[in-house]
N, C-alpha and C positions, 0 to 999 in steps of 0.2 A: 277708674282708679279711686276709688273712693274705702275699700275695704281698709281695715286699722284697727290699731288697739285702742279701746276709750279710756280716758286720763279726766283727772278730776278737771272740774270749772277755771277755765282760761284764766290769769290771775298775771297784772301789768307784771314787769322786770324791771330793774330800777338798776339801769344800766350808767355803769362808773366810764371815767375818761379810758383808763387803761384797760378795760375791754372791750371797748366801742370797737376797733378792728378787729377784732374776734367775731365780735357777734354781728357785723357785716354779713357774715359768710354762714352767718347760720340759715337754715330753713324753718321759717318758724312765722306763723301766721296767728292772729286771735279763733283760730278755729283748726288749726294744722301744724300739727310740728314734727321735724323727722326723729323718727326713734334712736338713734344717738343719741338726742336730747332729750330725752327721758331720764330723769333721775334731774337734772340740771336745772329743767322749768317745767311749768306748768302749763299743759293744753288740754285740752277736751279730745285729742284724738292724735297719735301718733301711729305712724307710717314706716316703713323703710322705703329706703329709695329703690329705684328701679336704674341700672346702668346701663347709657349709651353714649354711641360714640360718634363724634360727626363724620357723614358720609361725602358733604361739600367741600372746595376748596377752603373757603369762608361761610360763617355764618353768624348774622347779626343776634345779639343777645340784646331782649328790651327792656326798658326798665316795668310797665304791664301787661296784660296780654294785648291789649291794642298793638299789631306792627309798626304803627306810625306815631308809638309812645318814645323816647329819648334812649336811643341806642346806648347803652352802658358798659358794652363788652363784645367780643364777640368769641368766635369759636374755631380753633384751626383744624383741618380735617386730619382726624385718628387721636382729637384730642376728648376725654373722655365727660359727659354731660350726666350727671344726675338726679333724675328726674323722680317728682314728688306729686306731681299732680298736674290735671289737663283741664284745661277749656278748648271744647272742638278742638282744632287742630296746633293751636298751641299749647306748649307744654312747659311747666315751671320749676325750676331745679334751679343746680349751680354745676357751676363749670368746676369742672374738680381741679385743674392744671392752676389756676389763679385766682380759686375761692370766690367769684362772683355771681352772685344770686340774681334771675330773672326769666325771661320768657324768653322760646325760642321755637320754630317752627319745626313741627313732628315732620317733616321730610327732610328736615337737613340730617335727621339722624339714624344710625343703624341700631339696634338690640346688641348688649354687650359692651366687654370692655379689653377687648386684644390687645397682648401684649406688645409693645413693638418691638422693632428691631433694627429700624432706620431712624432719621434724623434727616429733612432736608436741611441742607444746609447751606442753598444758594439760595439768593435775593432773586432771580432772573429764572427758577427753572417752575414747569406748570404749576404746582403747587406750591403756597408761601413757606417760606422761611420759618425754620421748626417745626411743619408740618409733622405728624409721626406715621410712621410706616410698618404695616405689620408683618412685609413679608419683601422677600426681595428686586421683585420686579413690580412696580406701581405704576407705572408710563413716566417714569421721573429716570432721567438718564440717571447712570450708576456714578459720575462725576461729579453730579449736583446730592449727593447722601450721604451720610455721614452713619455709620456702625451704632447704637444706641450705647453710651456713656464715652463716646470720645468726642471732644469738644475743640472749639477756638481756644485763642488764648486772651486776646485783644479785643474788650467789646467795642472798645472804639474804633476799631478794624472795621466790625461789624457796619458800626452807623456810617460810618465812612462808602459804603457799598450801598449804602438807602439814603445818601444826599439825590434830593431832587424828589423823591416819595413824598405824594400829596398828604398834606395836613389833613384829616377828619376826627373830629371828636370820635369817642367811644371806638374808633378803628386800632387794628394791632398788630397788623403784619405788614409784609416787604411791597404789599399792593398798594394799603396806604394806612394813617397812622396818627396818632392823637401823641403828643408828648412822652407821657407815662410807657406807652404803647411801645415807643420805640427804646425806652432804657428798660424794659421787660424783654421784646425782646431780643437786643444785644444781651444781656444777661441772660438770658435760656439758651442761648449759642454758644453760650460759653459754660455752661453747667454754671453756674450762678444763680440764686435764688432771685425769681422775680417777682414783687408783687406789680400789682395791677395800676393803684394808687399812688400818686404822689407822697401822701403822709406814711403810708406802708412802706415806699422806698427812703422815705427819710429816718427808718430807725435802720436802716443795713446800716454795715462798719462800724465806723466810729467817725468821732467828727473831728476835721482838720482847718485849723483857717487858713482865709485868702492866702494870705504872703508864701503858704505851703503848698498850693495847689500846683495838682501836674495831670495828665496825662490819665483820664479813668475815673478820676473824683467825678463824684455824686454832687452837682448844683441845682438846688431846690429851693420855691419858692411856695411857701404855704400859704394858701388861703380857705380857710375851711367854711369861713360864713357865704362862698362863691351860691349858692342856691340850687346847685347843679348837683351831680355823682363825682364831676370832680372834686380833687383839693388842694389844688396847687398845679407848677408846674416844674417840669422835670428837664433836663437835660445831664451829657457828661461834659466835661471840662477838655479841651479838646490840647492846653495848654495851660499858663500859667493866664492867660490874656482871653483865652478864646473859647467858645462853649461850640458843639453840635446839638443840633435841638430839631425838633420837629413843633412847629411854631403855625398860629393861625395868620402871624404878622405877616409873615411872607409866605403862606399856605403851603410849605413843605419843610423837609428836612436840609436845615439851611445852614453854615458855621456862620457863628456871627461874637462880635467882639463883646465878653463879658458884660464890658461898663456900657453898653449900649444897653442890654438886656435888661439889668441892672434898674438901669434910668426907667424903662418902659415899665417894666412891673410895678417899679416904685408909686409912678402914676398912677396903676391901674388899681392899684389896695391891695399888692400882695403885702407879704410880712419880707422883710428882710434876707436874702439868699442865705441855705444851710449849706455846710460844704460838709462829704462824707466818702471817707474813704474805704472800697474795701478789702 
């Protein structure tokens, strides 16, 4: 994978707060950037990406090509990966579904990008929740799928059906699941936009305070200097009192009472909870 177009001498980007989530998502190395970005910055050589789509239930997205570099994401099967460049057998892209840029192993993926037509839409059936389906019979019973643009309604419905789902960073679906992970995705079950990130779910909606809070709000606690891929931590408001959260405190998707929450982060160095409705 190496053929491209050559661009003048790689020249730094002098990147502002308010596109730092933007260019998160971009492909763009001091020696490689994909041709989208062309015209935007400057590299020594642009590519177009190559489309594929994951053939696994799951698959772990790293932050470098080392497999045992810090899991950053992962990948649900039929959801689509685009790929920009290889070391041996892994391969380095972004996940198109949630913008997250990293490495991923050349078996978990197919060539191409199918259209789908299903939606799983159960927590319990062989393949995770949101899984996308390209055709009508997948070994996924036809009760556990959903038609492709008809949705929940309730994503707190949702997280309510993944209490007990084991806590893992960088994890993102109904097997198991990092905070962020799981307010992405109740919001993809519900045709809702999901970002990945905590600070990317804190600009949905709008913002409501405590004394308003009900049923669906967005409770977020930022911390961006964490040293990590994360940036905070996420949950929904399961009440005026109560949060569901997928938490390392108690290693799954657990309801636990705001001001408890509240307390803990406060200790930890978060900032302050955002509330946002949307």
């Amino acid at each position: 994978m190496r053929s491209g177009r050559q661009g003048p001498g790689f020249v730094g980007i002098c990147v502002t707060a308010a596109a730092a989530i933007e260019e998160r998502s971009w492909l763009l190395r001091p020696d490689l950037a994909e041709l989208g970005l062309e015209g935007r910055v400057r590299a020594p050589l642009y590519r177009a990406v190559i489309p594929m789509h994951g053939r696994l239930p799951v698959a772990d997205i790293s932050l470098s090509a080392d497999p045992a570099s810090e899991r950053v994401d992962q990948l649900i099967f039929g959801e689509v990966f685009d790929v920009l460049d290889a070391d041996g057998d892994r391969l380095w892209g972004r996940a198109r579904r949630d913008g997250v840029v990293g490495w991923i192993d050349r078996a978990a993926l197919d060539r191409g990008a199918p259209l789908a037509t299903h939606r799983v839409a159960s927590t319990t059936a062989g393949l995770p929740l949101n899984a996308l389906i390209h055709h009508a019979w997948s070994g996924v019973a036809a009760d556990d799928l959903m038609p492709t643009g008809t949705f929940e309604r309730d994503p707190v419905a949702v997280a309510e059906r993944m209490l007990g789902t084991p806590h893992q960073l960088g994890a993102r679906t109904s097997r198991a699941t990092d905070c962020s992970g799981l307010v992405q995705s109740c919001l993809y079950a519900c045709g809702l936009a999901g970002p990945r990130r905590t600070d990317e779910q804190a600009e949905l909606g709008y913002a409501v305070d405590r004394a308003d809070l009900k049923r669906g709000d967005l409770v977020l606690w930022l911390k961006p200097d964490s040293g990590e891929s994360w940036t905070g931590h996420s949950a929904f408001a399961l009440d005026g009192d109560r949060l569901i959260h997928a938490t390392g405190h108690a290693g799954a998707v657990v309801i636990e009472d705001l001001a408890e929450a509240e307390a803990r982060y406060a200790a930890d160095g978060f900032s302050a909870p955002v509330f946002r409705r949307l």
